[in-house]
C-alpha positions as CSV (number, residue, x, y, z in Angstrom):
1,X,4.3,-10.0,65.2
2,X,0.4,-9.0,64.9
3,X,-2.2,-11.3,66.3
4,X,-3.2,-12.2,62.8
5,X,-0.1,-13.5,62.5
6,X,0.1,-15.3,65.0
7,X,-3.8,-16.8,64.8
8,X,-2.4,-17.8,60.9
9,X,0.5,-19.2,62.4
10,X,-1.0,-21.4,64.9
11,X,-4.2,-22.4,62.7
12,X,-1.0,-23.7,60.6
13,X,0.6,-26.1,63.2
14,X,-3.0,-26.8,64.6
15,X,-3.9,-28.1,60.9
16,X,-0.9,-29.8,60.4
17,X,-1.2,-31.8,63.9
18,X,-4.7,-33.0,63.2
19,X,-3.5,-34.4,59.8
20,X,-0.9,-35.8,61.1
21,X,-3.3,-37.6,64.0
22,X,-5.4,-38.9,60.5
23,X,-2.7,-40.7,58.9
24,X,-1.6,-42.4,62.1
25,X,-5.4,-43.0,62.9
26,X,-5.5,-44.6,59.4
27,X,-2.7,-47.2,60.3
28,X,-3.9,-48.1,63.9
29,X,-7.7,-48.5,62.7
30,X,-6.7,-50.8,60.0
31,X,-3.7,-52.8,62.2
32,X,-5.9,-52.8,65.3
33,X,-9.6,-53.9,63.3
34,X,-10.9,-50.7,65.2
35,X,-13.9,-50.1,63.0
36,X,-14.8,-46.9,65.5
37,X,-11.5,-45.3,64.8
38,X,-11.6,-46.1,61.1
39,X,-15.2,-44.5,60.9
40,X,-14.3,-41.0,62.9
41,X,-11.4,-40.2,59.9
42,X,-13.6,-39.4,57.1
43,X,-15.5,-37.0,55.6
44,X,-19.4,-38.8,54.5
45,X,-18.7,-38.5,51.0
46,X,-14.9,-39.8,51.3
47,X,-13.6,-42.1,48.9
48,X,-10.8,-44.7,49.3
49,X,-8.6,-46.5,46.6
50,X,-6.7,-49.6,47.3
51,X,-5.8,-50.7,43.3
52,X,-5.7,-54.2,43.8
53,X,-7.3,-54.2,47.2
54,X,-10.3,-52.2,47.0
55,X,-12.2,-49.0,46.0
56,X,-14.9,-47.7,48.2
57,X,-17.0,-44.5,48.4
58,X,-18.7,-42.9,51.5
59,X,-17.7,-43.5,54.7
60,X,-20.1,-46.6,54.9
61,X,-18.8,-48.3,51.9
62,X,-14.9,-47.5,53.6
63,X,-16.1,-49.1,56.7
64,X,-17.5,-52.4,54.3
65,X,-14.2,-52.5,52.5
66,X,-12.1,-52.8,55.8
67,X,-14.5,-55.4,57.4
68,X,-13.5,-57.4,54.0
69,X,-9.7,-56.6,54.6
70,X,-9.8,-57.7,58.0
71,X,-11.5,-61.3,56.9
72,X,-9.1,-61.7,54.0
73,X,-5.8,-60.0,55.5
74,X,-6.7,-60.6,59.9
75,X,-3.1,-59.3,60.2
76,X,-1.4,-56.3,59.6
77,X,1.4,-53.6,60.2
78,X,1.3,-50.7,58.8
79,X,4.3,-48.2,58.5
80,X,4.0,-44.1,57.3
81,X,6.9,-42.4,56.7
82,X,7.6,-38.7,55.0
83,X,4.3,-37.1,54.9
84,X,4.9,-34.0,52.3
85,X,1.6,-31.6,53.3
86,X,0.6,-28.8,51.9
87,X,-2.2,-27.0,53.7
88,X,-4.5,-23.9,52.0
89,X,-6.7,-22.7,54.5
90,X,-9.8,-25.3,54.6
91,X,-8.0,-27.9,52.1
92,X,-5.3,-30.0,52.4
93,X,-3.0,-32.5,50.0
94,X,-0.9,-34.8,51.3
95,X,1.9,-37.9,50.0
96,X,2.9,-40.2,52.3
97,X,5.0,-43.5,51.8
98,X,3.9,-46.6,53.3
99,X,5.1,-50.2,53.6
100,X,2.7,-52.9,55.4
101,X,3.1,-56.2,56.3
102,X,-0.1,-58.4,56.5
103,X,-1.3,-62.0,56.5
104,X,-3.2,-63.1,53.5
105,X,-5.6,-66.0,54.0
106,X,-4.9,-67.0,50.6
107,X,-1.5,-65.7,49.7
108,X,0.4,-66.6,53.5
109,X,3.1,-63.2,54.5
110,X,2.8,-60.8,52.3
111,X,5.0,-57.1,52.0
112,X,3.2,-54.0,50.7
113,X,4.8,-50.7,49.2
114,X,3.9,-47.9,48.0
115,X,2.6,-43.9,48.2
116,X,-0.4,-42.9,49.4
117,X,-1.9,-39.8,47.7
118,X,-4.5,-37.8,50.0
119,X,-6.9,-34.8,50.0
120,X,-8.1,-33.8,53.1
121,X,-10.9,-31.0,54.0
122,X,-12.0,-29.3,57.8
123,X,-15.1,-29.2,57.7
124,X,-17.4,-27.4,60.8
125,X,-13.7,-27.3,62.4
126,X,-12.8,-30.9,61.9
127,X,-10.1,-31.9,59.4
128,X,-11.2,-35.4,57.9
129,X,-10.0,-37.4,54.9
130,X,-11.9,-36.6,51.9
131,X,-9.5,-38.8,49.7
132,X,-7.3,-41.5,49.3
133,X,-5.7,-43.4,46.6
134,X,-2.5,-45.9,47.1
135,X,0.1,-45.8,44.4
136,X,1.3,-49.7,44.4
137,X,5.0,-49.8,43.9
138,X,5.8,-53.5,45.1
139,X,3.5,-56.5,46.3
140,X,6.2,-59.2,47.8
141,X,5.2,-62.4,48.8
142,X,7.5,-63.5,51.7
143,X,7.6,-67.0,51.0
144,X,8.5,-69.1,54.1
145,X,8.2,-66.5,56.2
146,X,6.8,-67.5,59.5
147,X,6.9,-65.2,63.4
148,X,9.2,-67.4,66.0
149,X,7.5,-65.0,68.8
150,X,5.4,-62.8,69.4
151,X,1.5,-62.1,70.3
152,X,0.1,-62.4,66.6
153,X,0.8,-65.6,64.7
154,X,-0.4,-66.6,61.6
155,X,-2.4,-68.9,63.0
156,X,-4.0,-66.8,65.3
157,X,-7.6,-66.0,64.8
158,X,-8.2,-62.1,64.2
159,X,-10.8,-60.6,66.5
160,X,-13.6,-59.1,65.6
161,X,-14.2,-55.3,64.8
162,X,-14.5,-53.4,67.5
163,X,-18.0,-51.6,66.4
164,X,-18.4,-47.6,66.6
């Protein structure tokens, strides 16, 4: 195998294990209200769309969205499951299934599922989001529905952002 090859070969996994690190960076900000976390995984001119949720464009307006998640929803759990990437040098599109489970101040336990279609760019070396756009398939109220244990509660006051 030539060095070219290899170089190629290891830009590949390199790629793949930075995009990877964005989608569970995504979750985590979200879950844990991490506002500093949630700011490093976009690209300035990003875009995310939440149909039902939210749209938001640039990196400041993302970071405005989420603060209003996190009053409305003050709990929630993401889950990402079979990423299908496809990486072209600099560029990169992604699906990836996701089902969350979040407190609504309004609407009480509420399950969220669905596909998550991304676009993703490295830029000066640093793979970002540059898209997103959720694919609802089901919003399920869980009527009734109420933790026995656990740290989080429904009653449990969410804390604040933590600010980057």
């Amino acid at each position: 195998m030539d060095i070219e090859t290899l170089s190629a070969r290891l830009d590949a996994l390199e790629s793949r294990a930075a995009i990877d690190r964005l989608i569970s960076a995504y979750s985590n900000a979200f879950d844990r209200i991490d506002a500093r976390l949630l700011k490093d995984i976009w690209h300035l001119d990003a875009s995310l769309d939440l149909p039902g949720f939210g749209t938001a464009t640039g990196r400041d307006g993302i970071l405005a969205m989420a603060e209003n998640s996190w009053r409305q929803m003050p709990h929630m759990h993401h889950w990402m499951a079979n990423p299908l990437i496809e990486i072209a040098g600099d560029s990169a599109t992604g699906t990836v299934a996701a089902d969350c489970l979040f407190h609504d101040i309004d609407k009480g336990p509420v399950q969220v599922s669905g596909l998550y279609h991304d676009r993703f760019e490295r830029r000066a070396g640093k793979w970002a989001f540059v898209s997103r756009r959720f694919e609802l398939h089901f919003l399920t109220p869980l009527n009734d529905w109420q933790p026995i244990a656990g740290v989080e509660s429904s009653t449990t006051l969410p804390p604040e952002p933590r600010q980057g």
